[in-house]
C-alpha positions as protocol buffer text, in pm:
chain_id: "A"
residue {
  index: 1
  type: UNK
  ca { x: -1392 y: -1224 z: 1050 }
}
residue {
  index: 2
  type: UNK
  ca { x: -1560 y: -1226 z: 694 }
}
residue {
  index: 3
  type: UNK
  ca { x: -1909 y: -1304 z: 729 }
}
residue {
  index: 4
  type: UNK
  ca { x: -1946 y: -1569 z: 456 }
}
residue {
  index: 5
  type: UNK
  ca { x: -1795 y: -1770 z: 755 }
}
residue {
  index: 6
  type: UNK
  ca { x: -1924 y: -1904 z: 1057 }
}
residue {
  index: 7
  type: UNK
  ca { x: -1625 y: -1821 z: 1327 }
}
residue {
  index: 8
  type: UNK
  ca { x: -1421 y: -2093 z: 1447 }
}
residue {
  index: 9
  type: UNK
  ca { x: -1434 y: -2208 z: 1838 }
}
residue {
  index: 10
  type: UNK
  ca { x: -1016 y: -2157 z: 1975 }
}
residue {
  index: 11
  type: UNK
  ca { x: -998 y: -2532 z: 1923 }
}
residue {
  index: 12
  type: UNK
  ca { x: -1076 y: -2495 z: 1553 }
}
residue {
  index: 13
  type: UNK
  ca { x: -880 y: -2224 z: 1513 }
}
residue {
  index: 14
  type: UNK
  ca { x: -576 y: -2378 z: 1620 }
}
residue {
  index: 15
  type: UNK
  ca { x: -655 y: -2687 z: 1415 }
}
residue {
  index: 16
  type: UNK
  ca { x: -679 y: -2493 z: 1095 }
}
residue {
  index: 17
  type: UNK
  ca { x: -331 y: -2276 z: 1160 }
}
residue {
  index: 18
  type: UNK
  ca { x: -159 y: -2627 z: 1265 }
}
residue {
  index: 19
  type: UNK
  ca { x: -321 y: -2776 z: 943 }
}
residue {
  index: 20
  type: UNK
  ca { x: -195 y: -2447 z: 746 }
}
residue {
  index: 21
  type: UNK
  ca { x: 142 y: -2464 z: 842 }
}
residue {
  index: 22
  type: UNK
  ca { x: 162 y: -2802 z: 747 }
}
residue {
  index: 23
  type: UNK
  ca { x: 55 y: -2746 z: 437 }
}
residue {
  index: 24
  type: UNK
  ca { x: 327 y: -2453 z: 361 }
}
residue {
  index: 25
  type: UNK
  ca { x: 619 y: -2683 z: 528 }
}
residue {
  index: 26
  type: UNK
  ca { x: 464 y: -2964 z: 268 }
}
residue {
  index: 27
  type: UNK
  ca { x: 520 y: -2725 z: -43 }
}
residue {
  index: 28
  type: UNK
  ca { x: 838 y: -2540 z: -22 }
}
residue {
  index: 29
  type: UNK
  ca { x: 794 y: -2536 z: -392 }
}
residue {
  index: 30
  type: UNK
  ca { x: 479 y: -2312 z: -355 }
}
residue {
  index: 31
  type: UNK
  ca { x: 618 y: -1897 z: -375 }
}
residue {
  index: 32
  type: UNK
  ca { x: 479 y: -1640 z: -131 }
}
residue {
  index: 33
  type: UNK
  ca { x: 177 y: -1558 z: -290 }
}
residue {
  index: 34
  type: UNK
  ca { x: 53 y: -1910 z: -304 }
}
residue {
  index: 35
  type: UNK
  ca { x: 192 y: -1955 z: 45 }
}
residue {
  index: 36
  type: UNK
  ca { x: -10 y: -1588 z: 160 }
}
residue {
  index: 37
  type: UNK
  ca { x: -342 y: -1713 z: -33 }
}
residue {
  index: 38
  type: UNK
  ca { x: -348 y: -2073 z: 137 }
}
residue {
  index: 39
  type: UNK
  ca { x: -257 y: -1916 z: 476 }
}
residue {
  index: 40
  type: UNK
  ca { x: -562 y: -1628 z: 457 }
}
residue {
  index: 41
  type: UNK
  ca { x: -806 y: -1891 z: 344 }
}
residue {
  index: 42
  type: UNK
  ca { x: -728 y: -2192 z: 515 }
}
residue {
  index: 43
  type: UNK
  ca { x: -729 y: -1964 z: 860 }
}
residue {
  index: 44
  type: UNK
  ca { x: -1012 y: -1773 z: 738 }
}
residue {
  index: 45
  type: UNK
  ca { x: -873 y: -1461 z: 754 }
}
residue {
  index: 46
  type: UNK
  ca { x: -946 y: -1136 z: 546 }
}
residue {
  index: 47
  type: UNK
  ca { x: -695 y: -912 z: 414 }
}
residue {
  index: 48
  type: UNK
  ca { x: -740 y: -648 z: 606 }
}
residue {
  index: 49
  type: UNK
  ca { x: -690 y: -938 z: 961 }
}
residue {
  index: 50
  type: UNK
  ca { x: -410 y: -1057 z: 809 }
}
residue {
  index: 51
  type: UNK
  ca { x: -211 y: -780 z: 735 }
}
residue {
  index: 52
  type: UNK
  ca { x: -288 y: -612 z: 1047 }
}
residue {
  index: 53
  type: UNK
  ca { x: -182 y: -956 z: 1251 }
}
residue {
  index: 54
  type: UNK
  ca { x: 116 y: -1000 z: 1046 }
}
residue {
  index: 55
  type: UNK
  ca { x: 170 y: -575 z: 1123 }
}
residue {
  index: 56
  type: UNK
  ca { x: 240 y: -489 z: 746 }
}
residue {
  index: 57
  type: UNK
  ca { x: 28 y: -290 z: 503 }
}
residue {
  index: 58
  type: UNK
  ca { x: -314 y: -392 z: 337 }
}
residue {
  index: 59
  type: UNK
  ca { x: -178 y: -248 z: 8 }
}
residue {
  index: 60
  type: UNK
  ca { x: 169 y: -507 z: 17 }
}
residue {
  index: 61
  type: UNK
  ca { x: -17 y: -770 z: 135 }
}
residue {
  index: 62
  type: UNK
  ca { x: -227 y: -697 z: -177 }
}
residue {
  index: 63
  type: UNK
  ca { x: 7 y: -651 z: -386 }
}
residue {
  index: 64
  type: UNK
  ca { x: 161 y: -1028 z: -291 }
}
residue {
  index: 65
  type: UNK
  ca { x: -201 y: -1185 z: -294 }
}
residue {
  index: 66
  type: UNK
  ca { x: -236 y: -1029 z: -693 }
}
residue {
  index: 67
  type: UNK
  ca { x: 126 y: -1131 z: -797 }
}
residue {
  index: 68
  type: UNK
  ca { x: 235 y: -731 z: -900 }
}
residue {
  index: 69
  type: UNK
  ca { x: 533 y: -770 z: -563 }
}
residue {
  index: 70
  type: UNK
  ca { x: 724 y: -1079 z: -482 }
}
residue {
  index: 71
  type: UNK
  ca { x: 761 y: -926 z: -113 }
}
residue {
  index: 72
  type: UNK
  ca { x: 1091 y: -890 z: 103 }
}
residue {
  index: 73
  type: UNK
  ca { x: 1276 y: -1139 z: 288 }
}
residue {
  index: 74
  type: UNK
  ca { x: 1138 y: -924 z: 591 }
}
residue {
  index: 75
  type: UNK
  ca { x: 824 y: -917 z: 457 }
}
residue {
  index: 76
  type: UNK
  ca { x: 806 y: -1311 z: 415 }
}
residue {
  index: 77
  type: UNK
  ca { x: 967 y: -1365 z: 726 }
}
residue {
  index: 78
  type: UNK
  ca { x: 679 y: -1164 z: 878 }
}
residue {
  index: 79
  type: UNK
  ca { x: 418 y: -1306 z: 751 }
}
residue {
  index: 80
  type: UNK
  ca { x: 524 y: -1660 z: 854 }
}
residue {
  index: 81
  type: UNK
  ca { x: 648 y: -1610 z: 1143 }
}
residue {
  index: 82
  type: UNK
  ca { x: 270 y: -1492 z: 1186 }
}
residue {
  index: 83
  type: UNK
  ca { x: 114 y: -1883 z: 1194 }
}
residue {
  index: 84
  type: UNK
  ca { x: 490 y: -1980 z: 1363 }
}
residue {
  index: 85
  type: UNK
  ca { x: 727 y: -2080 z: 1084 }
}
């Protein structure tokens, strides 16, 4: 958990992932970085939790968060099928 944050009780948490995925379903206009970037915030997440939840490389999901990869079908399926799209 990145310290800046004060952790979430399991209610909380699920709130904010419900609240996320909302949000994506509510922009299908929005590409996979902005999608990735809304996701690690809004569920406070880190690279380094995210990618290892999502079971992908730091370095892609890097790569996706700066803009220098647009990602794989797989790797877009993965990563929302992480919060349950």
């Amino acid at each position: 958990m990145d310290k800046r944050f004060t952790p979430l009780s399991p209610p909380e948490q699920l709130m904010a992932r419900k609240q996320a995925i909302e949000d994506v379903l509510a922009h299908p206009e929005w590409t996979l970085q902005q999608s990735v970037l809304h996701l690690k915030r809004s569920m406070r997440l880190t690279s380094a939790e995210m990618a290892k939840m999502a079971g992908i490389s730091q370095k892609t999901l890097l790569d996706i968060e700066q803009g220098r990869s647009m990602g794989t079908v797989q790797t877009f399926n993965i990563i929302l099928c992480l919060v349950g799209l």
